[in-house]
N, C-alpha and C positions, 0 to 999 in steps of 0.2 A: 404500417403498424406491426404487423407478423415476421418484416422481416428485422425490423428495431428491436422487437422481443428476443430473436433467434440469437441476434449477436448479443443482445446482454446476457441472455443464457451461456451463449460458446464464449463470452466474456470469464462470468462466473465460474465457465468448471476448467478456464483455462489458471485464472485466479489460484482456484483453491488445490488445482494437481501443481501448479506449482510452490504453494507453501506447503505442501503435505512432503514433496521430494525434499526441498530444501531445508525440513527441519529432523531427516531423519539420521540419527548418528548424531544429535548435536545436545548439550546441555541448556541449561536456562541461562541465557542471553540477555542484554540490554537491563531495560529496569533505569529508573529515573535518578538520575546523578552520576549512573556512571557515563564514561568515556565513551563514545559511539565509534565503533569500530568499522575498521572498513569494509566488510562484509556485509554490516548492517547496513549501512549506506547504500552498499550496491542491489542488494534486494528492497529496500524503501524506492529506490530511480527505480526499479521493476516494477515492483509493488503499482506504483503513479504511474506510468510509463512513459517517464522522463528523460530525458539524457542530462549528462551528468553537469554540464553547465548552467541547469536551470536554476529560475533565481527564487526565491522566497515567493515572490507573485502566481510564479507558475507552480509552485508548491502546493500552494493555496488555492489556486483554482481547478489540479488537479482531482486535489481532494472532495471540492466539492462537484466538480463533474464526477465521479466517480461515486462520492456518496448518495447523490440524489437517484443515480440505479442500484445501487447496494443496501440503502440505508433498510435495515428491519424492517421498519413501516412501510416502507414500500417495495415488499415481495424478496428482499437482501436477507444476508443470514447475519445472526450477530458473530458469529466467526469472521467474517469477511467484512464487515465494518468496523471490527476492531483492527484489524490485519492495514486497513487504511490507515484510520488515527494511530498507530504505531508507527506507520511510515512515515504519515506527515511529520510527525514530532520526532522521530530520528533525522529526519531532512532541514529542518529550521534549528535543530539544534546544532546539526552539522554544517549549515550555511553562517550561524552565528558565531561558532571556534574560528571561522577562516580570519 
């Protein structure tokens, strides 16, 4: 059990030091109808920790492995559960252009 907690922890601040680096120098991004870019793409496969083949399934149940240790209610920040749901729907959006 302490040691499940540790890595969700080194999980989380591995998480959040890397969306803190990658959005420095950058303007506001994404946003619903536009075009998903290929940068976006490649930090949502991070974001999940996906490789780049995965299909919608694995999309999906990235996010929910992922959300059920992140989610707010259960000990998550709302920073980093949105940082998920932006991934998943940059990812299923970009699976559905193909």
């Amino acid at each position: 059990m302490r040691f499940q907690l540790l890595v969700i922890i080194a999980l989380a601040i591995a998480i959040m030091w890397y969306l803190r680096t990658s959005r420095r120098g950058r303007g506001n991004q994404g946003g619903a109808g536009r075009d998903v870019g290929e940068n976006a793409v490649r930090k949502a496969y991070q974001v999940l920790g996906l490789d780049e083949g995965a299909t919608e399934a694995d999309v999906i149940a990235a996010h929910r492995r992922l959300m059920t240790k992140m989610h707010p209610d259960h000990g998550g920040s709302d920073y980093l559960a949105s940082e998920i749901n932006q991934a998943k729907e940059t990812l299923i959006r970009h699976l559905k252009r193909r």
